[in-house]
N, C-alpha and C positions, 0 to 999 in steps of 0.2 A: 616391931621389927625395925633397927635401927636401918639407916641407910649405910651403902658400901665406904669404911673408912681411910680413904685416898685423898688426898689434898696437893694439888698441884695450881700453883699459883705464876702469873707471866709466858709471855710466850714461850722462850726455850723450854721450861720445865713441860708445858702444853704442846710442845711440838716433838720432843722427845720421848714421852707418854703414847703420842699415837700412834710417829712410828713403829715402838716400840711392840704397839697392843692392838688397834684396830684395825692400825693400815700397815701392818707388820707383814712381809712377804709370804701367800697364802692364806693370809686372816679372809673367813670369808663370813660374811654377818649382811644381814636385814633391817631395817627398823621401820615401823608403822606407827602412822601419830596416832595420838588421842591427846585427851586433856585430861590434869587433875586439879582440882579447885580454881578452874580459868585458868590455868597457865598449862603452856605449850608440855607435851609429854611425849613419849614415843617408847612403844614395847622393842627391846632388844630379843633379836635373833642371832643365834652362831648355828653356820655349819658342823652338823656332825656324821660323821663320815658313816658309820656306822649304818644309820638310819636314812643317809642320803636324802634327810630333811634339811632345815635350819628350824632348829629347836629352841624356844624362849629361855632366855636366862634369866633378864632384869625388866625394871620399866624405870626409866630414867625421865624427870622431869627437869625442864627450862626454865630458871628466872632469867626474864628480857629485861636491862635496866639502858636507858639512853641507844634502844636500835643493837644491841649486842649480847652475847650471852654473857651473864655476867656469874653465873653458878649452873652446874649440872648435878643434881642429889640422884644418885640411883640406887635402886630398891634391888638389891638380888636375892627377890622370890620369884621365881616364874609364876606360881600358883597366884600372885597380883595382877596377873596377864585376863585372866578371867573375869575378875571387878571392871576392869577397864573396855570390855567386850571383845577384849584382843585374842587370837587363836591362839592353845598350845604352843604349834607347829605351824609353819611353814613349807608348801614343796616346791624342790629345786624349780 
């Protein structure tokens, strides 16, 4: 399963992306750490209205290089959430 194929490089592109998506007016989302092969990870949640859960999407893993993030690879299978010992779901 390849990882999700987005590529944003530099601040503006990195800070137009968020607004755009994470921290988007009403984006409402979770994330829980874990670890994959020693490096920093964390299972993605969104709100879904439906279920008035926050439902797992991705698990997105951290390369730290020099104290900063210098790559985020996310994986969008939720069913990864489960390897990782991370719930489905989420409640409000």
């Amino acid at each position: 399963m390849p990882p999700q194929p987005t590529w944003y490089r530099g601040r503006d592109a990195i800070a137009s992306f968020l607004r755009a998506v994470p921290l988007a007016t009403g984006a409402r989302w979770r994330l829980l750490p874990a670890a994959a092969n020693g490096q920093l990870a964390f299972g993605e949640y969104r709100w879904d209205e439906a279920t008035k859960r926050f439902v797992g999407r991705a698990v997105m893993v951290l390369t730290i290089a020099d104290a900063v993030i210098a790559d985020i690879t996310a994986f969008g299978s939720p069913e990864l959430l489960a390897h990782f010992g991370l719930p489905e779901q989420l409640e409000a």
